[in-house]
C-alpha positions as CSV (number, residue, x, y, z in Angstrom):
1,X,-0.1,-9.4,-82.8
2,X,-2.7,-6.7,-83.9
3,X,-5.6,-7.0,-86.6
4,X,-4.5,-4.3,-89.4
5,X,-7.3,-2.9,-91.3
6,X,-6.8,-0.3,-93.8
7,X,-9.5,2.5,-94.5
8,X,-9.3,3.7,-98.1
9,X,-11.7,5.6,-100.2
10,X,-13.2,3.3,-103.4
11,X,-16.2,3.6,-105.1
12,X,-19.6,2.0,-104.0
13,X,-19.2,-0.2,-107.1
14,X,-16.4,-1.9,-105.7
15,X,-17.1,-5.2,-103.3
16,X,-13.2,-6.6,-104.1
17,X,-10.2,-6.3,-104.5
18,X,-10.5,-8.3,-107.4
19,X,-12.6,-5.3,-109.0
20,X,-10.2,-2.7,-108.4
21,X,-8.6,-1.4,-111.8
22,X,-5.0,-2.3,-112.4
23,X,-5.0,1.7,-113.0
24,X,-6.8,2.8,-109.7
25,X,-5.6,4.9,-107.7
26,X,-7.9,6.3,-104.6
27,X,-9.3,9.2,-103.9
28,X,-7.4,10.8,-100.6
29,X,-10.0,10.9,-97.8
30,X,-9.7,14.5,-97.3
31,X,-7.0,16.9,-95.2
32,X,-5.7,16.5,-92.1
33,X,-8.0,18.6,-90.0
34,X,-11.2,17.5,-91.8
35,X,-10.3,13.8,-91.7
36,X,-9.3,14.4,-88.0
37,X,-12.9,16.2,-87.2
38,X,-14.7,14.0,-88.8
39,X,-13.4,11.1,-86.6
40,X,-13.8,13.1,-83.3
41,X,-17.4,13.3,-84.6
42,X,-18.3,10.1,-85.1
43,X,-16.2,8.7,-82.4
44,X,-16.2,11.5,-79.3
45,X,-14.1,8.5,-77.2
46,X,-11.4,8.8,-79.5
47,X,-8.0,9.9,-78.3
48,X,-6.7,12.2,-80.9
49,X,-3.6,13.7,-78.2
50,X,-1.4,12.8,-80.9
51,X,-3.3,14.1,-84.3
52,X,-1.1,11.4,-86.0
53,X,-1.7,8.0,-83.8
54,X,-5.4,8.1,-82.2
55,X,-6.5,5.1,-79.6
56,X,-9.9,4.0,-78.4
57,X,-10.8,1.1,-76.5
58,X,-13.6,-1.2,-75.8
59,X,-14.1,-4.2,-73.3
60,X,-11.3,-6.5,-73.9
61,X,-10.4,-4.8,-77.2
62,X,-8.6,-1.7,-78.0
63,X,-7.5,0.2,-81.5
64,X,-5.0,2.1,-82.5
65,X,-5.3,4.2,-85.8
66,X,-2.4,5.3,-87.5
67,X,-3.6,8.8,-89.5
68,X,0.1,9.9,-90.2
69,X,1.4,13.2,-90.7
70,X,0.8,13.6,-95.0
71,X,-1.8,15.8,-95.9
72,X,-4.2,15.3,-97.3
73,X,-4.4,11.6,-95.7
74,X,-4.6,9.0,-98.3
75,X,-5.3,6.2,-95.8
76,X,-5.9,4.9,-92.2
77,X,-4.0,1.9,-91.0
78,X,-5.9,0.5,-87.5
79,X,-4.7,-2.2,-85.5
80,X,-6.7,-4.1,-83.4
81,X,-6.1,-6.2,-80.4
82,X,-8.0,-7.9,-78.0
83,X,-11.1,-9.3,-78.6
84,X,-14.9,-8.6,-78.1
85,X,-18.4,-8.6,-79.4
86,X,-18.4,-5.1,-80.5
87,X,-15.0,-3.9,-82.1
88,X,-16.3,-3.8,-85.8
89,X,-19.1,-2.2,-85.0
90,X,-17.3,1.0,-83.9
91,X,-14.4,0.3,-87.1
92,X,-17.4,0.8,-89.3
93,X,-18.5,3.7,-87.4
94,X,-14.9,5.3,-88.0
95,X,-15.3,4.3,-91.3
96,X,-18.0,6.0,-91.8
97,X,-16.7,9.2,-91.0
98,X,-14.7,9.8,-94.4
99,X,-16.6,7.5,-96.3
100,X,-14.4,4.3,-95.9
101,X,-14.2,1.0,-97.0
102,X,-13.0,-1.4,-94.7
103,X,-9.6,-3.3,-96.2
104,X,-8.4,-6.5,-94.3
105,X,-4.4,-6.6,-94.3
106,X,-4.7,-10.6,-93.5
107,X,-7.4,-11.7,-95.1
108,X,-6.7,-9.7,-98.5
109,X,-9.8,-8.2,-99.2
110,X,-12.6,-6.0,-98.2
111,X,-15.1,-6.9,-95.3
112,X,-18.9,-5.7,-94.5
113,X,-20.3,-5.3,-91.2
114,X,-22.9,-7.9,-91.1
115,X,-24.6,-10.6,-88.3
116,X,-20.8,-12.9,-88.6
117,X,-18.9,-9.5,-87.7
118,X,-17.6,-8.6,-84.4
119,X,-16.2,-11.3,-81.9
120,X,-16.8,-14.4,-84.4
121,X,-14.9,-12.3,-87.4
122,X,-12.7,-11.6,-84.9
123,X,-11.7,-14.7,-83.9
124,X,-11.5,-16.1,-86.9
125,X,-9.0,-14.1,-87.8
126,X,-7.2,-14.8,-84.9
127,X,-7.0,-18.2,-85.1
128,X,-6.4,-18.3,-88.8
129,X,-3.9,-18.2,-91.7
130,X,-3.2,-19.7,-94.5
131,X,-2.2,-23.1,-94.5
132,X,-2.6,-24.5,-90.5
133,X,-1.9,-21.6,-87.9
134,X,0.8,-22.2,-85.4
135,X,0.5,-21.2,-81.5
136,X,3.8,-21.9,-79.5
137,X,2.5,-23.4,-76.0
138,X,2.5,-20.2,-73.7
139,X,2.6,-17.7,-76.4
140,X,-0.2,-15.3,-77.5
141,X,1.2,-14.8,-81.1
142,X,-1.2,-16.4,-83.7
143,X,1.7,-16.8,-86.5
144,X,0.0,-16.0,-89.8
145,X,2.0,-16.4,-93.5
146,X,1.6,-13.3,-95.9
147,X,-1.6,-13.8,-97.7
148,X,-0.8,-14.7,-101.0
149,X,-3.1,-11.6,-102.6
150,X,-1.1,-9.4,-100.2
151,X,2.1,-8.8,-102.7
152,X,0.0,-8.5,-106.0
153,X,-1.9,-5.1,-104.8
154,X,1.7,-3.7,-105.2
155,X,0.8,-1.4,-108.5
156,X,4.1,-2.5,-110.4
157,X,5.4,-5.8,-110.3
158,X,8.3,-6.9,-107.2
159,X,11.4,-8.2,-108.3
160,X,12.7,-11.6,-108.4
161,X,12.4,-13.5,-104.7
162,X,10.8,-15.7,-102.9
163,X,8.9,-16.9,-99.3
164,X,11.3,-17.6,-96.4
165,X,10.3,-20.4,-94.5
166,X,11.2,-20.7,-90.7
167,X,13.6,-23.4,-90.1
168,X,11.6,-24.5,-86.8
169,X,8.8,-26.3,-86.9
170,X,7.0,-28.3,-90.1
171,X,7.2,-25.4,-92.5
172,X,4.2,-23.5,-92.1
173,X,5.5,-20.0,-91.3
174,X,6.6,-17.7,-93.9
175,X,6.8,-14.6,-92.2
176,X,8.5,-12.3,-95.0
177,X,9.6,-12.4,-98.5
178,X,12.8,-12.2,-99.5
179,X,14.0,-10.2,-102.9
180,X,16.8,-12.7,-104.4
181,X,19.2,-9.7,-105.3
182,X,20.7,-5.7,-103.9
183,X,17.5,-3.8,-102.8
184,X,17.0,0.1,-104.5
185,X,16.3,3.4,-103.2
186,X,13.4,3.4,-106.0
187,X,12.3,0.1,-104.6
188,X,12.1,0.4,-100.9
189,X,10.2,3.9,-101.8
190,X,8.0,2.4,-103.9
191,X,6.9,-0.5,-101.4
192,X,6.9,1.7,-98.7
193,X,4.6,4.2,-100.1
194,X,2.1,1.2,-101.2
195,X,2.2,0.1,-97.6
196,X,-1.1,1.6,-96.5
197,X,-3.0,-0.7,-99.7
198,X,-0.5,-3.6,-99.5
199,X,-0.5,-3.8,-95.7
200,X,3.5,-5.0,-96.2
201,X,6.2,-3.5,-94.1
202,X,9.8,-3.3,-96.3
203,X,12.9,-3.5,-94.6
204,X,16.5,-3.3,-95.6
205,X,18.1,-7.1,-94.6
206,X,21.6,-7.0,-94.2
207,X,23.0,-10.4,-93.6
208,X,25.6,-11.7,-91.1
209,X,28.4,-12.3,-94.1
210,X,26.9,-10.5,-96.9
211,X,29.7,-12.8,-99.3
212,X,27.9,-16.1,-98.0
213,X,25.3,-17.2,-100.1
214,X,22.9,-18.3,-97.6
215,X,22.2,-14.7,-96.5
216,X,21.5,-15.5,-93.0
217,X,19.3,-15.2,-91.3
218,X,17.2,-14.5,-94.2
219,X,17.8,-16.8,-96.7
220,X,18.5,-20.0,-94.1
221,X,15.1,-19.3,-92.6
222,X,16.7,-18.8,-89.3
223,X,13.6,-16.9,-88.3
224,X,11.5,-17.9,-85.6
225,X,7.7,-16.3,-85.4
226,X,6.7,-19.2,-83.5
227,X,8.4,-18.3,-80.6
228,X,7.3,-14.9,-80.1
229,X,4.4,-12.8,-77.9
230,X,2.9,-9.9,-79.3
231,X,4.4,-6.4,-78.8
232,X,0.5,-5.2,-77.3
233,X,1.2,-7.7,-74.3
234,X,4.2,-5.4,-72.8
235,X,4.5,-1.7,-71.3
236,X,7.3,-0.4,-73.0
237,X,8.6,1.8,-70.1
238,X,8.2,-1.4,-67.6
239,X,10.3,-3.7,-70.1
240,X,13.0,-0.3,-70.1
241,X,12.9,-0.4,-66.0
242,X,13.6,-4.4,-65.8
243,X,16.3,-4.5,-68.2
244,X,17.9,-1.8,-66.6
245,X,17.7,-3.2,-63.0
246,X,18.9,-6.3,-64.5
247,X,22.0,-4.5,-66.7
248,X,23.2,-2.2,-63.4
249,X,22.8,-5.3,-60.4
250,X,26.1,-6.1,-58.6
251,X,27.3,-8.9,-60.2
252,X,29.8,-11.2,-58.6
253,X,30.8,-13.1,-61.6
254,X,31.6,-10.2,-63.9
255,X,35.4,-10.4,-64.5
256,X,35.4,-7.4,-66.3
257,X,33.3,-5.0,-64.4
258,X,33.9,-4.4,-60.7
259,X,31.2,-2.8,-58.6
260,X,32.8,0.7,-58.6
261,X,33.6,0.5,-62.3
262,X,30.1,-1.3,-63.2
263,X,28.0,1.8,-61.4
264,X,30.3,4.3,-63.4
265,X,29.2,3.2,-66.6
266,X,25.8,4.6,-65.8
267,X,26.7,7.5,-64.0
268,X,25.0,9.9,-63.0
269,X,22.5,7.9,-62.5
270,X,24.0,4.3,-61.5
271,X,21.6,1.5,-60.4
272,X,18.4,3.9,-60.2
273,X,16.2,4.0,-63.5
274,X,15.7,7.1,-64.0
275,X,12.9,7.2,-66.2
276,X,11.3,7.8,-69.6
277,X,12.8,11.0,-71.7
278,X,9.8,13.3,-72.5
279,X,8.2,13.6,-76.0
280,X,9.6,16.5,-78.1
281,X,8.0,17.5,-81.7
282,X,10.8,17.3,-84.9
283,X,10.2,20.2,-87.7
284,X,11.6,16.6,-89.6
285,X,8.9,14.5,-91.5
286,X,9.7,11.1,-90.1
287,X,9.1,9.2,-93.5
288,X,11.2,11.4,-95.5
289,X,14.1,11.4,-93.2
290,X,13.6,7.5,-93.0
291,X,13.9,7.7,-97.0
292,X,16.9,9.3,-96.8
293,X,18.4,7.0,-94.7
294,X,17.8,4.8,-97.0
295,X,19.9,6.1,-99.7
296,X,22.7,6.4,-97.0
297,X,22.1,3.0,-96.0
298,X,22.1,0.9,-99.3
299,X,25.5,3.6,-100.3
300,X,27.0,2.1,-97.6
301,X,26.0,-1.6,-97.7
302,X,25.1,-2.2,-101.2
303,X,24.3,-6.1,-101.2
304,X,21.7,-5.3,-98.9
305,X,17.8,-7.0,-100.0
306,X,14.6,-5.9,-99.4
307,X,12.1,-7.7,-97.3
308,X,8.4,-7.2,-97.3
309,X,6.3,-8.3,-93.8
310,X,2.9,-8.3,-93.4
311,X,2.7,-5.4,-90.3
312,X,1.6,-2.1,-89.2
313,X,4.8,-0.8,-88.9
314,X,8.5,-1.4,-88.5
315,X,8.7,-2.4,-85.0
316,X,5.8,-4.5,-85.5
317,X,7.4,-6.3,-88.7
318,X,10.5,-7.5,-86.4
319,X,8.4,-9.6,-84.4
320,X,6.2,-11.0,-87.3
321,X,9.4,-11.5,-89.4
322,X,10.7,-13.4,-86.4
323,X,13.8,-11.8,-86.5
324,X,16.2,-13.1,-83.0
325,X,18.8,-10.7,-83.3
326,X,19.1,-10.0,-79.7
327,X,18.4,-13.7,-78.4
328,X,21.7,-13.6,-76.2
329,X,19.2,-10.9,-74.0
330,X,15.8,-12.1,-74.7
331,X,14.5,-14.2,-77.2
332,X,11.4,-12.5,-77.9
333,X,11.2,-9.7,-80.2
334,X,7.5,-8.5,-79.3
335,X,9.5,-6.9,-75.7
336,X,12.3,-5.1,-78.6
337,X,9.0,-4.2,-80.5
338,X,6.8,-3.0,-77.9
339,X,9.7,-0.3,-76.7
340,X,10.7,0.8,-80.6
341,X,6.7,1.3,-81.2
342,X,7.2,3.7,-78.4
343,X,10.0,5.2,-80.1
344,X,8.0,5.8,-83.4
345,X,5.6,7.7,-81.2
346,X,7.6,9.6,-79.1
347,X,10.8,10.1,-81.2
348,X,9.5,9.9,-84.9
349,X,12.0,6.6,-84.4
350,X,11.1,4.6,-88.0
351,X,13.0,0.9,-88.0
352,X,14.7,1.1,-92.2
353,X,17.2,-1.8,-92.1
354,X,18.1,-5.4,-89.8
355,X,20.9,-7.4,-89.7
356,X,21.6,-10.7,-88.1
357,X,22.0,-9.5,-84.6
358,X,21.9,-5.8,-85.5
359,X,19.0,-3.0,-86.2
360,X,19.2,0.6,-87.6
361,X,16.6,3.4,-87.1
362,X,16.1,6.8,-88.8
363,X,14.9,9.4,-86.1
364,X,13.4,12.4,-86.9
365,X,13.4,14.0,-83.1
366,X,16.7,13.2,-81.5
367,X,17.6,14.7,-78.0
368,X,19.2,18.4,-78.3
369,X,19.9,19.2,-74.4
370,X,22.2,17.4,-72.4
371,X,19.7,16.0,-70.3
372,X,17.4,14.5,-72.4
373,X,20.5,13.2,-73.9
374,X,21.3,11.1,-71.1
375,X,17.7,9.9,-70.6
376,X,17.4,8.9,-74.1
377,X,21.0,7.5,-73.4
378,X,19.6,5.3,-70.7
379,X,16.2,4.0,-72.9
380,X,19.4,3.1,-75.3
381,X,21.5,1.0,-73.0
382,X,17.7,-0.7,-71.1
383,X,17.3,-1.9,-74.8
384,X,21.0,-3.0,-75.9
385,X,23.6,-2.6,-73.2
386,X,26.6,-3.3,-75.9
387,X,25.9,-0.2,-77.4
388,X,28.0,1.0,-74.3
389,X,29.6,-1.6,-72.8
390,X,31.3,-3.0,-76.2
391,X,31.0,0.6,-77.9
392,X,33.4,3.4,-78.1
393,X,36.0,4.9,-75.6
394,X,35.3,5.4,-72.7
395,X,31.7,3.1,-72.3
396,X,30.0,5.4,-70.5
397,X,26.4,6.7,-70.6
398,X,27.9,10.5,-70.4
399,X,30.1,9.6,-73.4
400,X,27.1,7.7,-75.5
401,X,24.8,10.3,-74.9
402,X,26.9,13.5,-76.3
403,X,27.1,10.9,-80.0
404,X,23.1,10.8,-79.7
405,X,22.8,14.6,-79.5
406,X,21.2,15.9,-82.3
407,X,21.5,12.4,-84.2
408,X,19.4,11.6,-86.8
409,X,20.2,7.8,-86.8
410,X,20.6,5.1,-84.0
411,X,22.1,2.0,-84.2
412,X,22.4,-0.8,-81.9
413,X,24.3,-4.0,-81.7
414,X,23.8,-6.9,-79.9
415,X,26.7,-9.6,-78.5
C-alpha cells in the first residue's frame, strides 16, 4: 500500500485544511513543460521517461509521482512506499519546485517538514488509521479506513450512502463508501475530477443481482482488505509469466481440455510466454475516454452505485476496497493491481466500473497490428483465462485477440 500525498498550490496563509474557503479553488501549478522543468531541476534523479508518471528512489523507499497529461497541471498525486530516514526531505524538495504544499491523502490534512518528519512520520503513518489498524499475519498491507475529513473536501455535498464495513474481522475496516442509490455521469465526473484534493478513487459497483437488496458484495461488506499485500510488492510482468505457466501446464485432470486441444488455445505461442506487448502512445486522452465510458456504462447498467476509495488510482482502489472478485485464481487483489497499474502506464488502461467477480476498463491505446494483438491477447488471458476459455467461439487467443484490435474497452470475467 503506497503513502499518497498530493501537491497543490494554496496560499502561505493557509496551515489547514480547515482554513481553506468553502469557495477555494487553487491556483494550477503551472504548464506542463514548466512544471516538468522545474522538477528535473530540483530533483536531477528524477525519472521523467514518461512526462506523465515520474519515479525516484531512495534507500528502502521509492516514489512515484503522478503529473498527468492536463495542462496546465492542477495537481501532483505521489505515492510512496518503502520506508526511510530521508523520503520527506526530498517530497519537500519536489515541492518546492512549483511552490507546493504538501497534502496528506490519509491523514487529511497538510504536513511540514520538521525534526518528527522522515522515517518516524513515516511510520506512523504506516502503522496507523483510524480506529485500531489491522495487519493480517504475513501480509504487508496496513489496512487503513477512509479518514473521515477525506469525503467533506468534495466542493458539493455526496449523495445519500454510507461506510461499508468488511464482514471479516471485528469491524474495523471500511475500505470504501457506498452511495445508497443509481450512480450519475455528473457524479462520477464530479468525484473524479476532485480526486487530486479529495485523494478518493470513484468507481462504478455493479452488484452480483442488481434486484437483490443486499448489493453484494458491496452492501454485505463481503470485502476483504485484511487479506491483501500491496500492489508495490509484485513485478507485474513476473506475476503475467507465472500465471501463464500455470494456465498452459499439461494437466491430467482436465476433462475438458486435452493436451493437443489445451496448447491450441494459446497458439501460436502454446506453453512459452511470450512476453510483454511494447508501449504505444494513444492520440486519446485516457480520462476523457474513461468518462465516456462512463456514460456507456451506467446506459447500459443503470442501477449501478458509486463507490469512493481512498487510492492513487483505479488499480490501486481494488486492493484497498478489498474487492475478491477473482478469488477462485488468487485471492489477493494487490497481484490483479500491480499488473492493471502497468496497464494504466503502458496502455492508458483506466479501471471505471467492478462487479462481484467482474471488472471493466476504458483504454485509450489498444493494440492496432496483429501482433501486438496477440501479445496484448496473452497479458489478457495471464490475468483472467475465462476471458478465453469460457468466452466466445472458438476460445482461442487468435480469435480473442482480432475482438481486442482497436478496442477501446476490455472486460474480464472471472469463474
Amino acid at each position: 500500500m503506497s503513502w499518497d500525498l498530493l501537491l497543490l498550490r494554496l496560499t502561505d496563509d493557509i496551515t489547514s485544511v480547515r482554513e481553506i474557503p468553502a469557495d477555494c479553488s487553487p491556483d494550477p501549478l503551472g504548464r506542463r513543460h514548466d512544471v516538468l522543468a522545474a522538477v528535473a531541476q530540483a530533483c536531477p534523479e528524477v525519472d521523467l521517461s514518461d512526462p506523465t508518471w515520474g519515479e525516484f528512489s531512495g534507500a528502502g523507499w521509492s516514489v512515484e509521482f503522478n503529473i498527468g497529461s492536463e495542462d496546465p497541471v492542477d495537481s501532483v498525486m505521489l505515492h510512496i512506499r518503502g520506508s526511510g530516514d530521508d523520503v520527506l526531505i526530498h517530497v519537500f524538495r519536489l515541492a518546492e519546485a512549483p511552490r507546493c504544499r504538501v497534502f496528506d491523502c490519509a491523514g487529511g490534512d497538510l504536513i511540514f517538514l520538521g525534526p518528527t518528519s522522515g522515517r518516524h512520520a513515516f511510520q506512523q503513518f504506516r502503522d496507523r488509521g483510524v480506529g485500531t489498524s489491522v495487519m493480517a499475519p504475513g501480509r504487508s498491507t496496513s489496512i487503513r479506513p477512509m479518514h473521515p475529513e477525506a469525503r467533506s473536501s468534495l466542493e458539493d455535498p455526496l449523495p445519500p450512502g454510507r461506510m461499508v464495513t468488511s464482514d471479516e474481522g471485528d469491524g474495523d475496516a471500511q475500505p470504501l463508501w457506498l452511495s445508497d442509490g443509481p450512480a450519475t455521469v455528473e457524479l462520477w465526473a464530479r468525484t473524479h475530477a476532485a480526486h487530486a484534493r479529495s485523494g478518493l478513487w470513484p468507481l462504478l459497483l455493479d452488484a452480483l443481482d442488481p434486484n437483490d437488496g443486499e448489493f453484494r458484495p458491496w452492501g454485505s461488506g463481503e470485502v476483504f482488505p485484511e487479506q491483501m499485500t500491496s500492489p508495490g510488492d509484485h513485478e507485474p510482468a513476473d506475476l503475467l509469466a507465472q500465471w501463464w505457466a500455470t494456465y498452459t501446464a499439461d494437466d491430467e485432470d482436465d476433462d475438458m481440455l486435452d493436451v493437443k486441444r489445451r496448447l491450441a488455445v494459446t497458439a501460436p505461442f502454446g506453453q512459452a510466454w511470450p512476453g510483454l506487448a511494447p508501449s504505444w502512445g494513444g492520440a486519446v486522452d485516457p480520462d476523457e475516454l474513461a468518462s465516456e465510458f462512463v456514460q456507456a456504462f451506467l446506459a447500459d447498467r443503470p442501477r449501478t452505485r458509486l463507490g469512493l476509495v481512498a487510492a492513487g488510482s483505479g488499480a490501486e482502489a481494488l486492493t484497498v476496497a478489498g474487492w475478491f472478485g477473482p478469488c477462485n485464481y488468487d485471492t489477493d487483489t494487490a497481484k490483479i493491481s500491480a499488473v492493471l497499474r502497468d496497464w494504466e502506464h503502458r496502455y492508458g488502461a483506466r479501471v471505471v466500473a467492478v462487479g462481484f467477480d467482474t471488472l471493466h476498463l476504458s483504454v485509450a491505446a489498444p493494440p492496432v497490428s496483429e501482433r501486438d494483438a496477440l501479445l496484448v491477447a496473452a497479458e489478457h488471458f495471464a490475468l483472467c483465462p475465462d476471458n478465453i476459455w469460457q468466452g466466445s467461439r472458438p476460445y482461442t487467443l487468435a480469435a480473442y485477440a482480432e475482438q481486442i484490435t482497436g478496442a477501446h474497452r476490455w472486460d474480464f470475467w472471472w469463474d
